[in-house]
C-alpha positions in Angstrom: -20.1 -12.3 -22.7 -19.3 -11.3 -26.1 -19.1 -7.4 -25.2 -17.0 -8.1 -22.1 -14.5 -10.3 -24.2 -14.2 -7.2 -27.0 -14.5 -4.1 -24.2 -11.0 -6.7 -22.0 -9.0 -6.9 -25.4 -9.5 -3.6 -26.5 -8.4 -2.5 -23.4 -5.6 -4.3 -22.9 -5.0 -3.4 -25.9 -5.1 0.0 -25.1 -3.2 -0.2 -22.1 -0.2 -1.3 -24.4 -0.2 1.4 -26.6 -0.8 3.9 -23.5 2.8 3.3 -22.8 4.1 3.0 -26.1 2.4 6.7 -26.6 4.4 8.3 -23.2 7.7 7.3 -25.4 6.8 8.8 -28.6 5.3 12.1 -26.9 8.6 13.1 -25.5 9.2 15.7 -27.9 11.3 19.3 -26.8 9.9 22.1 -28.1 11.5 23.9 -31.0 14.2 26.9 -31.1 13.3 29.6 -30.0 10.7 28.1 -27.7 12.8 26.4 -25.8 14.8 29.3 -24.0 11.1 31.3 -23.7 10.7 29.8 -20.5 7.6 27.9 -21.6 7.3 24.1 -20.4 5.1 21.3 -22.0 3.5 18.6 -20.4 1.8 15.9 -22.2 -1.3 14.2 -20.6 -3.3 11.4 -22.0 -5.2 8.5 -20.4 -7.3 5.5 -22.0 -9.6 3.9 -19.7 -12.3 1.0 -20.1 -15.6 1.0 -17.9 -18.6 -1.6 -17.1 -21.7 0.7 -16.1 -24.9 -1.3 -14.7 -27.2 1.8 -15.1 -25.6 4.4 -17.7 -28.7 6.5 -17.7 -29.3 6.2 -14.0 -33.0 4.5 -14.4 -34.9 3.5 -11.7 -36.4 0.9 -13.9 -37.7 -0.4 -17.2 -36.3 0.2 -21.2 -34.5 3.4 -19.7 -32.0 0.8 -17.2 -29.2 -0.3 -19.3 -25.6 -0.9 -19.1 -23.0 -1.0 -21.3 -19.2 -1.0 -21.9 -17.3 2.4 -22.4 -14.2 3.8 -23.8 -13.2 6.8 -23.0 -9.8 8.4 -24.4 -8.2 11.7 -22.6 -5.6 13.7 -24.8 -4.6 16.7 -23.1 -1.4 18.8 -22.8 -0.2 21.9 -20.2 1.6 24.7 -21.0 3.3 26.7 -18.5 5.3 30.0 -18.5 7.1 31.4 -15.8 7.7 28.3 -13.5 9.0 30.2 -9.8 9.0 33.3 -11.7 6.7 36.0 -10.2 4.2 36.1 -12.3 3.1 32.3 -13.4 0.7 31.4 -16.5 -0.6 27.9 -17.1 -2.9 26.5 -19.7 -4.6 22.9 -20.1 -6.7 21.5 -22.8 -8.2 18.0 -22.8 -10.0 16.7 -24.9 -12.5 13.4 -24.1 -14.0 10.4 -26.8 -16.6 8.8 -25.4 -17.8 5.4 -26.9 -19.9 2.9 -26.1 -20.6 -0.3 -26.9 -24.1 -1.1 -27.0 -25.4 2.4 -27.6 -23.5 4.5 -29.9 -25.9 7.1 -30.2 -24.2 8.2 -26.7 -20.8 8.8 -28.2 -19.6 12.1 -27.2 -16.4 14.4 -27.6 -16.4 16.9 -24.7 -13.4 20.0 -24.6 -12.3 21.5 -21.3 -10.0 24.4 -20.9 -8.5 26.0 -18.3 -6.1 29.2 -17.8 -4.9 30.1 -14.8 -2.5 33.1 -13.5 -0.7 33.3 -10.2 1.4 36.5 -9.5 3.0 37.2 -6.2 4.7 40.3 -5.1 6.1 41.4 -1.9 3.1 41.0 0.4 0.5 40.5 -2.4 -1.1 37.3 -4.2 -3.1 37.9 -7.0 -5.0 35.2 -9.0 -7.2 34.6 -12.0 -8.3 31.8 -13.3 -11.2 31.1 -16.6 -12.3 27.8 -18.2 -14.7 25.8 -20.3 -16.2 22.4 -19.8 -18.6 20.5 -21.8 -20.2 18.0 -19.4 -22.6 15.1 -20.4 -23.7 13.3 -17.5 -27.4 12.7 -15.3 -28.0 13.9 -11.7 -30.2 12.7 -8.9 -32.0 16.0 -9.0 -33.0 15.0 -12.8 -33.9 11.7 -11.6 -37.9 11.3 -11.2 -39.1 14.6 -12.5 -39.1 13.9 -16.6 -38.2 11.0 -18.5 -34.4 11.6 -19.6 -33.9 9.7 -22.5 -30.5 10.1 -22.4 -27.0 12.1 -21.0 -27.5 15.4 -19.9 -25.8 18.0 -22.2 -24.4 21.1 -20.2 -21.8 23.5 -20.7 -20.1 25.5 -18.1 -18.2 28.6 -18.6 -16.4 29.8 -15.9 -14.3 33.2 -14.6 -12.7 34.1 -11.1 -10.0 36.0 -9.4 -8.9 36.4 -5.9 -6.4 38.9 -4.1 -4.6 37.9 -0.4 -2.5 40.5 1.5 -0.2 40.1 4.3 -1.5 42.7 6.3 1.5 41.6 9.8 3.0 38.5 10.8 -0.5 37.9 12.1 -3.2 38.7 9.9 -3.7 38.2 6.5 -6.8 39.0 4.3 -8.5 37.7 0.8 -11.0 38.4 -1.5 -12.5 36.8 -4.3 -15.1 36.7 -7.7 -16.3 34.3 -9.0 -18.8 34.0 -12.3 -20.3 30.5 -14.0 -22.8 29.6 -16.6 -24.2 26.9 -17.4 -26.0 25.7 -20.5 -28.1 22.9 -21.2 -28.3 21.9 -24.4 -30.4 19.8 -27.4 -33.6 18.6 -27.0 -33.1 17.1 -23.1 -32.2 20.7 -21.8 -35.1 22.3 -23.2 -36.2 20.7 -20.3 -33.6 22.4 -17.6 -33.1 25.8 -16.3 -30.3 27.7 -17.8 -28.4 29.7 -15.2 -25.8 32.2 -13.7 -24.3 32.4 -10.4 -21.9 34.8 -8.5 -19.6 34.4 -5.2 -17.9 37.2 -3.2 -16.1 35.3 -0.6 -14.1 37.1 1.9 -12.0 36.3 5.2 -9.7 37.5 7.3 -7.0 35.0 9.6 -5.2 35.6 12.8 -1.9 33.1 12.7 -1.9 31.7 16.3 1.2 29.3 15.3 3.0 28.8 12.4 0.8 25.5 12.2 -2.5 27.1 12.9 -4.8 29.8 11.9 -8.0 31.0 12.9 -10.2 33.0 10.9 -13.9 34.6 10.2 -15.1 34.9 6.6 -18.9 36.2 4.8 -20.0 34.6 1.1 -22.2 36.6 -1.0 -23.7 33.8 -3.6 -26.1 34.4 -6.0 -28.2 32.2 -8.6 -29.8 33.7 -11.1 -32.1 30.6 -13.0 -33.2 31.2 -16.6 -36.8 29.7 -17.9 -37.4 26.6 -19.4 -39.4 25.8 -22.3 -40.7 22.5 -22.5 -42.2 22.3 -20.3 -42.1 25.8 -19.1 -40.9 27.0 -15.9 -39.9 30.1 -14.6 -36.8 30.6 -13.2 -36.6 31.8 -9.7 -33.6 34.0 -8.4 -32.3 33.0 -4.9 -28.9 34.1 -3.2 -27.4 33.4 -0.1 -25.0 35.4 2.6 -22.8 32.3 4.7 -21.0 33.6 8.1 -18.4 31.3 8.9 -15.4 30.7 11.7 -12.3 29.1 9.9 -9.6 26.9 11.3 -6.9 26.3 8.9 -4.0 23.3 9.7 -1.0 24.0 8.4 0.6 20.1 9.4 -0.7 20.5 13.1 -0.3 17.1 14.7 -0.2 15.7 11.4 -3.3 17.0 10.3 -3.6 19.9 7.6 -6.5 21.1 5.4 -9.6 23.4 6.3 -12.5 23.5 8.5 -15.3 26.1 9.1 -18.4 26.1 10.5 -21.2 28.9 10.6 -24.4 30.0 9.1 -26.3 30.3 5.4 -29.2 32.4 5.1 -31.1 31.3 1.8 -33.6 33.1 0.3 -35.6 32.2 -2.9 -37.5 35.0 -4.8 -41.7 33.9 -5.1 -43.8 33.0 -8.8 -47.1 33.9 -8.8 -47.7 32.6 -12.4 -48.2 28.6 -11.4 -50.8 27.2 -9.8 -50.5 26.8 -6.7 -48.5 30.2 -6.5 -44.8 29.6 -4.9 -44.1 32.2 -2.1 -41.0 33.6 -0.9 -39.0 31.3 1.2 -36.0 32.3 3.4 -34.8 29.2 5.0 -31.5 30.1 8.1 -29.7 27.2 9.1 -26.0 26.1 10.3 -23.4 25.1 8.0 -20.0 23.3 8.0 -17.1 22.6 5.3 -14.6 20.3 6.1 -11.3 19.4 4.1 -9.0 17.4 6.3 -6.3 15.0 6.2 -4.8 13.0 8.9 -1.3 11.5 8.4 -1.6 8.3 10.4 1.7 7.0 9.4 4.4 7.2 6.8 2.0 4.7 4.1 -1.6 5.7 5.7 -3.3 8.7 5.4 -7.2 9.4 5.9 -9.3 12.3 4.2 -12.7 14.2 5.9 -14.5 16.2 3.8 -17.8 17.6 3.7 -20.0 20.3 3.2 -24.0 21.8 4.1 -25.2 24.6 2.1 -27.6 25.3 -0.7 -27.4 24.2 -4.3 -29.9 24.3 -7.3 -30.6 21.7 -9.2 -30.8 20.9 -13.0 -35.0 21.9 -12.9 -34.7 24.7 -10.8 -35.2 23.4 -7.8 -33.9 24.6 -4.2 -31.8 22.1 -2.6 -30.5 22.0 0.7 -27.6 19.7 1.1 -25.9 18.2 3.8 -23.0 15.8 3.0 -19.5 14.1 4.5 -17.3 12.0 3.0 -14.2 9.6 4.5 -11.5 8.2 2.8 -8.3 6.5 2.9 -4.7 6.0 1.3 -2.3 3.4 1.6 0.7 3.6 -0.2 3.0 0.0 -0.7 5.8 0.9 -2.5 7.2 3.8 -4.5 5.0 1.8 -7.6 1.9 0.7 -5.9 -1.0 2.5 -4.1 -4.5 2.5 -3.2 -7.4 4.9 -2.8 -10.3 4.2 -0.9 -13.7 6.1 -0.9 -15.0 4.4 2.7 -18.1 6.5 2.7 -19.9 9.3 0.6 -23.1 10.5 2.1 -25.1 12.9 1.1 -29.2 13.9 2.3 -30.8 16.7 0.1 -33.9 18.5 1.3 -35.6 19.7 -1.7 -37.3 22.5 -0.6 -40.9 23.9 -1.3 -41.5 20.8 -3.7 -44.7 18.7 -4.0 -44.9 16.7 -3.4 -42.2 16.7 -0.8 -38.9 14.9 -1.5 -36.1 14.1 0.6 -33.0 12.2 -0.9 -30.1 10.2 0.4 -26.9 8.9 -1.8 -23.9 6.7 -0.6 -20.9 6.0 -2.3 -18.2 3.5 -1.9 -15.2 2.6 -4.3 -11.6 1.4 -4.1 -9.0 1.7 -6.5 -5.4 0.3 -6.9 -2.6 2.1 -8.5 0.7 0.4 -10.1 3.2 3.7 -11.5 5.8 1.2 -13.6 7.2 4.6 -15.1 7.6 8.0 -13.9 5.3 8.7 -17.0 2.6 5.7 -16.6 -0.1 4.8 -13.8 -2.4 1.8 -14.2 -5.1 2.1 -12.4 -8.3 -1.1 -11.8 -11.5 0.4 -9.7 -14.8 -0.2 -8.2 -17.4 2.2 -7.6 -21.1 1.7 -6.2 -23.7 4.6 -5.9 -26.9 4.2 -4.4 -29.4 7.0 -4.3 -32.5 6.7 -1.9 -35.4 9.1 -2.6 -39.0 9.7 -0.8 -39.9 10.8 -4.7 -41.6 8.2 -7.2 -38.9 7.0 -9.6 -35.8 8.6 -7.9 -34.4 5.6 -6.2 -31.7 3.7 -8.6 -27.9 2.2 -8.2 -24.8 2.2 -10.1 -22.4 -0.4 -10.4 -19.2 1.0 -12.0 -16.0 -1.3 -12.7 -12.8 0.4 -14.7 -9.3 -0.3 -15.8 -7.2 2.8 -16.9 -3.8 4.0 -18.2 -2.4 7.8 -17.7 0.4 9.2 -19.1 2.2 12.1 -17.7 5.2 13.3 -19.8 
């Protein structure tokens, strides 16, 4: 009781000078910076969190919870705003602090520059960042003892071109590059890694509402060994065929759907015992992106997606996920977003012994915007993974409060 009564006043606390913060961030920039065309945006956010399982334990000393802190300074520059050629850059910077168990305070960076230019017919974009994550997985979950967060950090680089070939058909192309890092004395643990997408597709317009199109992804994964303990990392890469549907505010729906199919394959190790073949695994896959205006104050959200991912040991992972949600705005001050359902089953595949998950998430948070600049936010979250595998079934209980400044 004595944690929850310090964690509620210093975020009240914090909530107060959140506001207070908005006011004294309005600063112009200086001559001659203010006639280059260059805007700046101050973000920030202070938010205060209950989590029933920090490390997401089955069981035992590794189940804990604890009270966290977490500030978000930030700021966004951008340069040529409805010009033709449009730069943006954002930097935040997160300070995590807990309660209970300060040897899990963290400062994590991420950064982000993007550039949109559009000429005539042509849309060209890049985009790079960095991220410092620190967070657990269920694919971590069950295979070593993680005595902690999970240190990773993700460097990222893309690009993408679209040309309107008619009126009717238009046609894109992208690459993208990321790799991540795990890091300390926990990533020893994990497998390093690099991946690559080529995705590509081509649209006929049929209405100014709706498109149809067919698209091909080229993915690869290249997975880096592991030292303690020691596995080798096993390349796989994937081709996806897909028929597209894109709503463009057709019957007040708008978003993205495709369905098609993923052929994964997996490249064999010979050097464990019992030796891993080869393994090319064909199946059908969707992704979903939707949103349904039911009225002027509801709106509802279907997303999913089944493909292949790789998880945090190496492992292939066939996932198979949808997710529904809800909006309800009140007022021009007060909101609410509602995560209905989350599901998710992952097949991990060529495993022993076998292992077949299933995680559900639920959460609803309220939203009160008493300034342009200021959104209070109070939420609830539960998680709940389910997992054939010894030691891979936990929950999460996760309660916040939060303030976000936009300026």
């Amino acid at each position: 009781m004595k944690h929850l009564s310090k964690s509620l006043l210093s975020a009240v606390a914090l909530l107060v000078a959140a506001g207070q913060f908005s006011v004294v961030m309005a600063i112009a920039l200086p001559p001659p910076l203010n006639d280059s065309g260059l805007e700046l945006t101050i973000n920030g956010g202070v938010k205060e969190d209950y989590n029933s399982n920090v490390l997401s334990a089955v069981g035992g000393p590794a189940k804990f919870d604890d009270y966290i802190t977490t500030f978000t300074p930030g700021l966004s520059l951008e340069y040529g705003k409805n010009a033709i050629t449009d730069v943006t850059f954002n930097y935040t910077e997160t300070f995590t602090r807990y309660a209970r168990h300060p040897s899990l305070n963290d400062e994590l960076s991420n950064v982000a520059v993007a550039i949109n230019r559009k000429q005539g017919d042509l849309t060209l974009q890049a985009n790079a960042g960095f991220v410092q994550n620190a967070t657990n997985t269920p694919s971590s979950v069950g295979l070593v003892t993680v005595p902690g967060l999970i240190r990773s950090d993700v460097l990222s680089a893309g690009g993408s071109a679209e040309y309107i070939m008619s009126e009717k058909f238009d046609f894109s192309a992208g690459l993208n590059f990321a790799r991540t890092s795990y890091l300390y004395t926990i990533g020893k643990s994990f497998q390093n890694s690099d991946s690559y997408s080529v995705p590509t597709s081509v649209y006929y317009k049929y209405t100014d509402e709706l498109s149809f199109g067919l698209g091909y992804t080229y993915s690869q994964t290249d997975q880096k060994n592991s030292s303690s303990p020691f596995t080798v990392g096993r390349e796989r890469d994937s081709h996806t065929f897909s028929f597209n549907t894109l709503f463009a505010k057709w019957e007040k729906l708008s978003g993205t759907a495709s369905v098609g199919v993923t052929i994964n394959s997996i490249q064999g190790d010979t050097s464990v015992v019992p030796a891993q073949p080869s393994l090319t695994t064909t199946t059908g896959s969707y992704s979903l992106g939707l949103q349904y205006d039911y009225s002027d104050t509801v709106a509802f959200t279907l997303n999913g997606n089944r493909n292949f991912t790789v998880g945090v040991a190496g492992q292939n992972v066939e996932n198979t996920g949808a997710g529904l949600g809800a909006t309800f705005t009140y007022s021009d001050t007060i909101s609410f977003q509602a995560n209905v359902i989350t599901i998710n089953y992952s097949q991990y595949l060529q495993q022993t012994p076998s292992r077949d998950d299933l995680s559900k998430t639920t959460g609803i948070t309220a939203n009160w915007k008493p300034y342009d600049y200021l959104t209070l936010s109070a939420g609830y979250t539960y998680f709940m993974n389910s997992s054939t595998a010894a030691g891979a079934t936990y929950n999460i209980n996760d309660l916040s409060i939060s303030a976000t400044i936009h300026y």
